[in-house]
C-alpha positions as CSV (number, residue, x, y, z in Angstrom):
1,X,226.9,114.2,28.0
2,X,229.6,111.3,28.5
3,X,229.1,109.3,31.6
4,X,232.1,108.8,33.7
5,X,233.6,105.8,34.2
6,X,233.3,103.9,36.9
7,X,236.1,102.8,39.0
8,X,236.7,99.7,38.3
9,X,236.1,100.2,35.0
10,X,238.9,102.8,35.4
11,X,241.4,100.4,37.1
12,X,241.0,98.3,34.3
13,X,241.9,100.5,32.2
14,X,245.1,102.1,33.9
15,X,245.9,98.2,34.3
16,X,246.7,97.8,30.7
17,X,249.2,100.5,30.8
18,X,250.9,98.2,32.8
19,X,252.2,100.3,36.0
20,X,250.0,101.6,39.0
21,X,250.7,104.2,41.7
22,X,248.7,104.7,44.9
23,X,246.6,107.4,45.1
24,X,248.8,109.2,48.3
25,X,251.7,108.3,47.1
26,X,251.9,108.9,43.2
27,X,253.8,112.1,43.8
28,X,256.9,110.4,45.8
29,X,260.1,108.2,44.8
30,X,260.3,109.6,41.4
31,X,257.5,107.8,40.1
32,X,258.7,104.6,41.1
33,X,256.2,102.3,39.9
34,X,254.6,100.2,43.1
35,X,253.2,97.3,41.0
36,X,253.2,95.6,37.4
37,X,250.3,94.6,35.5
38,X,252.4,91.5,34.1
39,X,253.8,88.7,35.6
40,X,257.6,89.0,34.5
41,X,258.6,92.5,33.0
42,X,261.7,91.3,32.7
43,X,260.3,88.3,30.0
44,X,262.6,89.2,27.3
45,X,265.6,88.4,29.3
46,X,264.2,85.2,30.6
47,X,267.1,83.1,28.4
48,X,270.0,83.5,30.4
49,X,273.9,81.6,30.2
50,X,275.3,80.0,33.5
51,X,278.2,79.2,34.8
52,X,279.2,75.4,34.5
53,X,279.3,74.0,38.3
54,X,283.1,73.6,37.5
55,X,283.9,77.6,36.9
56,X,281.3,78.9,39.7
57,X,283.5,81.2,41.8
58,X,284.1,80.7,45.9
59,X,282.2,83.7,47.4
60,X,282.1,83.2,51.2
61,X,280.4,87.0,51.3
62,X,277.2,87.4,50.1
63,X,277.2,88.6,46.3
64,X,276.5,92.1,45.2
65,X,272.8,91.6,43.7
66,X,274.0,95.0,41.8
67,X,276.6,93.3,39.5
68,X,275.4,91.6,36.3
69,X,276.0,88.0,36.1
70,X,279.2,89.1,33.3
71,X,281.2,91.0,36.2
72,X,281.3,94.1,34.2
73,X,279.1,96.7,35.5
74,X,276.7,97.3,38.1
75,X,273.1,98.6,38.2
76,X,272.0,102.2,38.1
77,X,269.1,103.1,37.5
78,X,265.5,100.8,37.2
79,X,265.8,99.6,33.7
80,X,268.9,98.1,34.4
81,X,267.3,96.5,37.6
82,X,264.7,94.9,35.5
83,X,267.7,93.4,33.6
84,X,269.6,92.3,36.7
85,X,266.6,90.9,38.4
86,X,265.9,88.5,35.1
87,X,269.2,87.0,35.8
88,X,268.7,86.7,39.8
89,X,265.0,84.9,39.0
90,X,267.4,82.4,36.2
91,X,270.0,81.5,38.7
92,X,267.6,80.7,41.8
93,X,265.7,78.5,39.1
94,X,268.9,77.1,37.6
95,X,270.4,76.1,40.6
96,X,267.9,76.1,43.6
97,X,264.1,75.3,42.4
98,X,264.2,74.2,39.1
99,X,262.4,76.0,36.4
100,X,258.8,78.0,36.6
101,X,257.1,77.9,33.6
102,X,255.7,80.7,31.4
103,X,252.2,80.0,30.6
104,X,250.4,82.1,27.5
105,X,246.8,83.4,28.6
106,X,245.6,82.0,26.2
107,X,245.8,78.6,27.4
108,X,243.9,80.0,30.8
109,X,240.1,79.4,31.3
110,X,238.7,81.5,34.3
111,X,235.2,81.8,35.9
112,X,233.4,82.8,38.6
113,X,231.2,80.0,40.5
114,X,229.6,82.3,42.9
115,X,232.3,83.7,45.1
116,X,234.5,81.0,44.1
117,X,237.6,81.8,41.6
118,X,237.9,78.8,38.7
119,X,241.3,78.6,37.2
120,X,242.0,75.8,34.6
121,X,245.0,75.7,32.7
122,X,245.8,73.8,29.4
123,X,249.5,72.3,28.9
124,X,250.7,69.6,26.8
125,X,247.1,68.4,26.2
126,X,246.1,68.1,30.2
127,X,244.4,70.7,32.2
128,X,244.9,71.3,35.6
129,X,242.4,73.1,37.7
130,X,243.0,75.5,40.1
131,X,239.9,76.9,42.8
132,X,239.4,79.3,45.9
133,X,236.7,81.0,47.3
134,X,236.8,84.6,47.8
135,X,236.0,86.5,50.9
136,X,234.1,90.0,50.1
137,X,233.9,92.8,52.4
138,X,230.6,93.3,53.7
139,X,231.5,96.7,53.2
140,X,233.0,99.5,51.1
141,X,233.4,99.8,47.5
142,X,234.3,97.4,44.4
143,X,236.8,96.2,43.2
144,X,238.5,95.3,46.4
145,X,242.4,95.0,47.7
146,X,243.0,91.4,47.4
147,X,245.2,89.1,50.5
148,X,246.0,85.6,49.5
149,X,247.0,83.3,51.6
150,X,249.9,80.6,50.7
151,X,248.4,78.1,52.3
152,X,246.3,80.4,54.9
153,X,246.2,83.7,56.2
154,X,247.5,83.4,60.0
155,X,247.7,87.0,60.1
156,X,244.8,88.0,62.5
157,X,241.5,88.1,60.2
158,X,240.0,91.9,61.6
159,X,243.6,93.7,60.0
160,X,241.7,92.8,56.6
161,X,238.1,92.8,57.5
162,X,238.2,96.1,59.3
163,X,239.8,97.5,56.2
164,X,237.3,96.2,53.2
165,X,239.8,93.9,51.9
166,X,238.7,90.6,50.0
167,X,240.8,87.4,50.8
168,X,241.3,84.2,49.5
169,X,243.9,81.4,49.7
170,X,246.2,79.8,47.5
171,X,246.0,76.1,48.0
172,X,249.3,74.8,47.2
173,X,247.9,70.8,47.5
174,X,246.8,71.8,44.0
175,X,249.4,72.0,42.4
176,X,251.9,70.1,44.6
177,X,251.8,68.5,47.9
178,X,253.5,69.3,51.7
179,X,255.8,67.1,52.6
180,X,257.2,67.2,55.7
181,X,256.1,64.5,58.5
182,X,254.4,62.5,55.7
183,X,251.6,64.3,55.0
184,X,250.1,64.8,51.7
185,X,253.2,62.8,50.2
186,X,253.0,61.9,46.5
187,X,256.4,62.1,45.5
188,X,258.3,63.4,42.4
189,X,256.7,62.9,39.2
190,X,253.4,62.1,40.8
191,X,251.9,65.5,42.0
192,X,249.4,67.4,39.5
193,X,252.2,69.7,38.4
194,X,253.7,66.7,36.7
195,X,250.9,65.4,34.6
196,X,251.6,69.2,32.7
197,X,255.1,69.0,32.7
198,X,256.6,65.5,33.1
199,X,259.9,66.8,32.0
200,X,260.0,69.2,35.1
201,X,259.8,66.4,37.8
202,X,263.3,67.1,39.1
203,X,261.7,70.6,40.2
204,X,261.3,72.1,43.5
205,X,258.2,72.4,45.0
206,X,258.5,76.4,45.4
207,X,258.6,76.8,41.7
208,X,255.7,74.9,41.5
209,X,253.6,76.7,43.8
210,X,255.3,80.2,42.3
211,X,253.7,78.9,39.3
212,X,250.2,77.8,40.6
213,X,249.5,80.8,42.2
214,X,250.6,82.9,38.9
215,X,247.4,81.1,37.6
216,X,245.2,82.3,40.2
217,X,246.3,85.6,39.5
218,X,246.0,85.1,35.2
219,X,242.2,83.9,36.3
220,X,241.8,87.3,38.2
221,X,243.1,89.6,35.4
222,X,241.5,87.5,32.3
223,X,238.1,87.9,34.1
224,X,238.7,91.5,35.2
225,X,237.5,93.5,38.1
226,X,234.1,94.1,36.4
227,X,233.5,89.9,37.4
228,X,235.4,89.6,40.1
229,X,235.1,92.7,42.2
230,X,239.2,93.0,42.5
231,X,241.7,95.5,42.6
232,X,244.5,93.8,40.5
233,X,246.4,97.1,41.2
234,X,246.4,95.8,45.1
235,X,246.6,92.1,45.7
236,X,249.1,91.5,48.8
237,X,250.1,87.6,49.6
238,X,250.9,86.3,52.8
239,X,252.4,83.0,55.0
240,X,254.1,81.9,57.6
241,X,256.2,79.0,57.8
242,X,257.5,77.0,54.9
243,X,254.2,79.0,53.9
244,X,256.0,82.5,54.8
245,X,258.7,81.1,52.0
246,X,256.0,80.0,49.7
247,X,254.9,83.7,50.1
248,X,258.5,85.0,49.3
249,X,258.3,82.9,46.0
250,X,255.2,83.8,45.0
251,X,255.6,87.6,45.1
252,X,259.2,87.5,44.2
253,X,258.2,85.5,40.9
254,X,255.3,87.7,40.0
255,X,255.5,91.4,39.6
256,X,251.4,91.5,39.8
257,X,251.9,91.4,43.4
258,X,252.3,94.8,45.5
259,X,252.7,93.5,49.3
260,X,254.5,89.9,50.1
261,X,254.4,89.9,53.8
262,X,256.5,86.5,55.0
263,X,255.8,85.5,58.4
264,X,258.5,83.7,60.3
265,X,259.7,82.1,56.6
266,X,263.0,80.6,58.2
267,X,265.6,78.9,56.1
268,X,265.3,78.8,52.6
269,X,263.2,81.8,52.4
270,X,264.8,85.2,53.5
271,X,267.5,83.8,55.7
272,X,271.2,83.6,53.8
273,X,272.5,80.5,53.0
274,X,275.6,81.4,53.8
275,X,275.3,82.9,56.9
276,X,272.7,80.1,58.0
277,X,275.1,77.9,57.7
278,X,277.6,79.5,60.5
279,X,274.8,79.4,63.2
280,X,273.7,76.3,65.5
281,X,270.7,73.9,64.8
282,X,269.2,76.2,62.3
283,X,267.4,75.2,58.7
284,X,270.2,75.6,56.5
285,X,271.1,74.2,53.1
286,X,271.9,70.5,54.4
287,X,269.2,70.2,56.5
288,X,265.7,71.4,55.0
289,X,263.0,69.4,52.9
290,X,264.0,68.5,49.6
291,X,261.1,68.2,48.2
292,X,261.1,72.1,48.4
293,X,264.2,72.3,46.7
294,X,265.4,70.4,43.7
295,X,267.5,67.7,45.0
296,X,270.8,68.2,43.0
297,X,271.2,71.3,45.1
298,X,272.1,70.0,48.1
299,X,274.4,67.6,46.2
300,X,276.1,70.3,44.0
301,X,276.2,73.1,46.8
302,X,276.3,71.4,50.6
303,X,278.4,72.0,53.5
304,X,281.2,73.9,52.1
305,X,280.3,74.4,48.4
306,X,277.4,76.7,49.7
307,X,279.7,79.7,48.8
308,X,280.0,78.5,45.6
309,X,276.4,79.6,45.1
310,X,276.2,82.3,42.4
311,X,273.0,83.9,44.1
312,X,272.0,83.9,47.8
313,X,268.6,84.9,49.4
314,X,269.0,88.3,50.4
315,X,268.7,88.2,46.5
316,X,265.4,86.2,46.1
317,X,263.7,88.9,48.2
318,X,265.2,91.6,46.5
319,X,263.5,90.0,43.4
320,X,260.3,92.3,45.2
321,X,261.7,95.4,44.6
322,X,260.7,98.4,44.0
323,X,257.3,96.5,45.2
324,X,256.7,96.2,48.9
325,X,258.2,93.4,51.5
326,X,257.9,93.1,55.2
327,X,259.8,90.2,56.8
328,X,258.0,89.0,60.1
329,X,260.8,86.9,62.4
330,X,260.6,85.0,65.7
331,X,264.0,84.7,67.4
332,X,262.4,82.5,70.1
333,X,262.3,79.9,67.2
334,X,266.5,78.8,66.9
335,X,265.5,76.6,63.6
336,X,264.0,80.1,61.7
337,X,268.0,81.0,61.8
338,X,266.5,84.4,61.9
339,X,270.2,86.0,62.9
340,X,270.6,84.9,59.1
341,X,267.4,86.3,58.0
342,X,268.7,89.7,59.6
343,X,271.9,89.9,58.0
344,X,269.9,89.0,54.9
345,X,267.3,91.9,55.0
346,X,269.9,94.5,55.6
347,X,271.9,93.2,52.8
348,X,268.4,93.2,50.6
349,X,267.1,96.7,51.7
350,X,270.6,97.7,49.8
351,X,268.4,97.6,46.8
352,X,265.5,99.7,47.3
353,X,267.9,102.2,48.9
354,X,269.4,102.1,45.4
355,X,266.0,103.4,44.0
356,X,265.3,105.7,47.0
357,X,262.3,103.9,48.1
358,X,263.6,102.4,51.2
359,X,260.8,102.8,53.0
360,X,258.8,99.8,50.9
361,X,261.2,97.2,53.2
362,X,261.1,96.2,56.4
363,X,261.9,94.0,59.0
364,X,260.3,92.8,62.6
365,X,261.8,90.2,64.5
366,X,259.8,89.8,67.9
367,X,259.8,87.3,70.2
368,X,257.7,86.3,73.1
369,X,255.2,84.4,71.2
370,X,253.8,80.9,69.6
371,X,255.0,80.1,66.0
372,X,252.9,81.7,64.0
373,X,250.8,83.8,66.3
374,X,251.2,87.2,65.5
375,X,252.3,89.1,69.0
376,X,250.4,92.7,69.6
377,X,253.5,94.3,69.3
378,X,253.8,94.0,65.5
379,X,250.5,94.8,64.7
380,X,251.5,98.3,64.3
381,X,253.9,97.3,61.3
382,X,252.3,95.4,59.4
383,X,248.8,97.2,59.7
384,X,251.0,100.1,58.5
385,X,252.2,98.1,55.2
386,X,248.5,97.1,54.5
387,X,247.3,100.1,55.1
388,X,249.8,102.1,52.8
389,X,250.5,99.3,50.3
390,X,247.0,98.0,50.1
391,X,245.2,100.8,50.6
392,X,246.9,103.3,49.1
393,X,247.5,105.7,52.6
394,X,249.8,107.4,54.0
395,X,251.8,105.3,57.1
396,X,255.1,105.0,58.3
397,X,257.1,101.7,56.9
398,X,260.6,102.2,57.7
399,X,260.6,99.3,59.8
400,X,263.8,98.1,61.3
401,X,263.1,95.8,64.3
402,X,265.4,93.3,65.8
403,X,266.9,92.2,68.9
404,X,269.2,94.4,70.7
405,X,272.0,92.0,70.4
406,X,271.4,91.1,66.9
407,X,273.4,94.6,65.9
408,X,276.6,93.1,67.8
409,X,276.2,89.2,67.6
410,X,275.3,89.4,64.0
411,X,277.0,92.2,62.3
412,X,275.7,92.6,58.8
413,X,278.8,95.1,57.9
414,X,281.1,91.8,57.8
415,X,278.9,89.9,54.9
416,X,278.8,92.7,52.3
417,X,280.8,95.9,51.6
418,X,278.5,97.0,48.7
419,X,276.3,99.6,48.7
């Protein structure tokens, strides 16, 4: 008689197939798949033509992420999406973060020291290594959900340890330092990134974490569930701050992600360029840190120029769908410019509308509470996009929250006419 197989040895095996489908849910939204087992299914596409700065049209609305980059047609159905999305993921590199690169798995060591994830990679004859502990469950069942922090988790700990789900966190210093108020500065060319690709040193530092944490994740699927007691199938990331964009990156640049949950990401993350730029003393383009961003994009699209952007960010977190999103905003905050990350989300749940699957986006703009400190008022929606996107169960995720004025201050309708 032929034993069964475990579960995890299961997973692993459905993982190769490449597409996953929670349990409760694998009957609904057409088969939509939920997560990838790869990085980048649109790879093929990853060579894509750009327009010269000279012939970049002036687009004060924001553009219709359903028209290729050729002007000819527009997307219908998924396939064409994975298409589309290829050219989205080359523009923001192109013109906003410089380039991430594609690294073979072959050229990734992983192991496991203890509960502690050991990542090194093997470019150009250097090797840069990449660590984190994980946190198990004390209880339930192996492999484990996954949340990784960019940065750290300041999502209240129980919503994971109450559900059985392992965490771990991305540290970005790794790869490439923060910043802001002088802490941690290296500089270009000098941050560990470099010593792999000294001919990317004009990059932006959210294409270099994008790229770190794909390694983490290589280590997790090289090694497989049977070592390190994961779910690859359900691995969420989450950050708030210029961490909340670092989380926006991260899942929008890797398709082995199923939840990004961005917390309070402000400018440069979900909010619009474009519409950021209309508001008061808000992060926009001009005024954010360029070591972020490659520098030349403040040079080539500043002030005005910021509508001659091909792409704008209600785009990057469309690069998530059909996987899930939930945008977490705080309008108490005027630098978030989260007005602008309103207008954005609407514009971005255009695309998983598209598929029929609106209900994997949402958005919760609260305020009445710190930076960063979670109010009890949205634990109910993102506990429900754990719950259903982590854990595979049913819960309610059409989540539309904003300030009663935002509808009238802020009207969406006026920055897009696509559907």
């Amino acid at each position: 008689m032929e034993k069964p197989l475990s579960r995890s040895l299961l997973l692993s095996s459905l993982f190769v197939l490449g597409i996953f489908f929670a349990p409760h849910l694998s009957a609904q939204k057409n088969r939509v798949p939920l997560v990838y087992s790869v990085e980048n299914t649109g790879a093929k596409y990853a060579e894509q033509k750009y327009v010269p700065l000279n012939l970049l049209p002036n687009q004060s609305n924001l553009p219709n992420p359903f028209l290729f980059a050729n002007g000819k047609k527009e997307v219908k159905n998924l396939k064409q999406w994975t298409q589309r999305r290829a050219e989205i993921a080359y523009s923001i590199q192109h013109y906003e973060i410089g380039t991430k690169p594609t690294v073979s798995m072959d050229d990734v060591d992983a192991r496991m020291s203890g509960d502690t994830l050991i990542v090194d990679v093997h470019v150009n004859g250097q090797t840069l290594t990449l660590s984190s502990k994980i946190f198990y469950p004390q209880e339930g069942q192996a492999p484990y959900p996954l949340i990784i922090g960019a940065s750290v988790n300041a999502l209240p700990r129980q919503f994971f340890t109450d559900r059985n789900i392992a965490s771990m966190v991305f540290y970005e210093r790794q790869v490439n330092s923060y910043s802001q108020m002088g802490r941690g500065v290296a500089g270009r060319g000098k941050y560990e990134f470099d010593r792999l690709y000294p001919d990317l040193t004009a990059n932006g530092a959210y294409s270099e974490w994008a790229w770190g944490f794909s390694r983490l994740l290589d280590g997790l699927q090289k090694l497989g569930p049977e070592v390190t007691k994961i779910d690859m199938s359900h691995i969420g990331v989450t950050g708030c701050s210029y961490a909340g964009k670092m989380a926006l990156y991260c899942g929008a640049f890797d398709e082995r992600v199923a939840l990004v949950i961005a917390q309070e990401p402000g400018g440069g993350g979900a909010a619009a360029w474009r519409v950021s730029r209309t508001l008061g003393n808000v992060e926009n383009l001009d005024k954010t840190d360029y070591n972020w961003f490659m520098e030349e994009m403040k040079v080539n699209f500043g002030e005005e120029k910021v509508n001659l952007l091909p792409h704008d960010h209600h785009e990057l977190v469309a690069l998530c769908c059909p996987r899930a999103v939930l945008l977490l905003g705080n309008p108490d905050y005027e630098w978030l410019c989260d007005p602008s990350m309103y207008v954005s989300a609407n514009a971005a749940l255009k695309v998983w509308e598209r598929f029929g699957i609106a209900d994997r986006f949402g958005y919760s703009i609260v305020a009445g509470h710190g930076h960063c400190q979670l109010p009890q008022s949205q634990y109910p929606e993102v506990e429900a996009f754990i719950d259903k996107f982590l854990l595979g169960k049913e819960a309610n995720t059409t989540v539309r929250i904003a300030p009663d004025d935002y509808k009238t201050k802020y009207d969406y309708t006026k920055w897009f006419s696509w559907k």
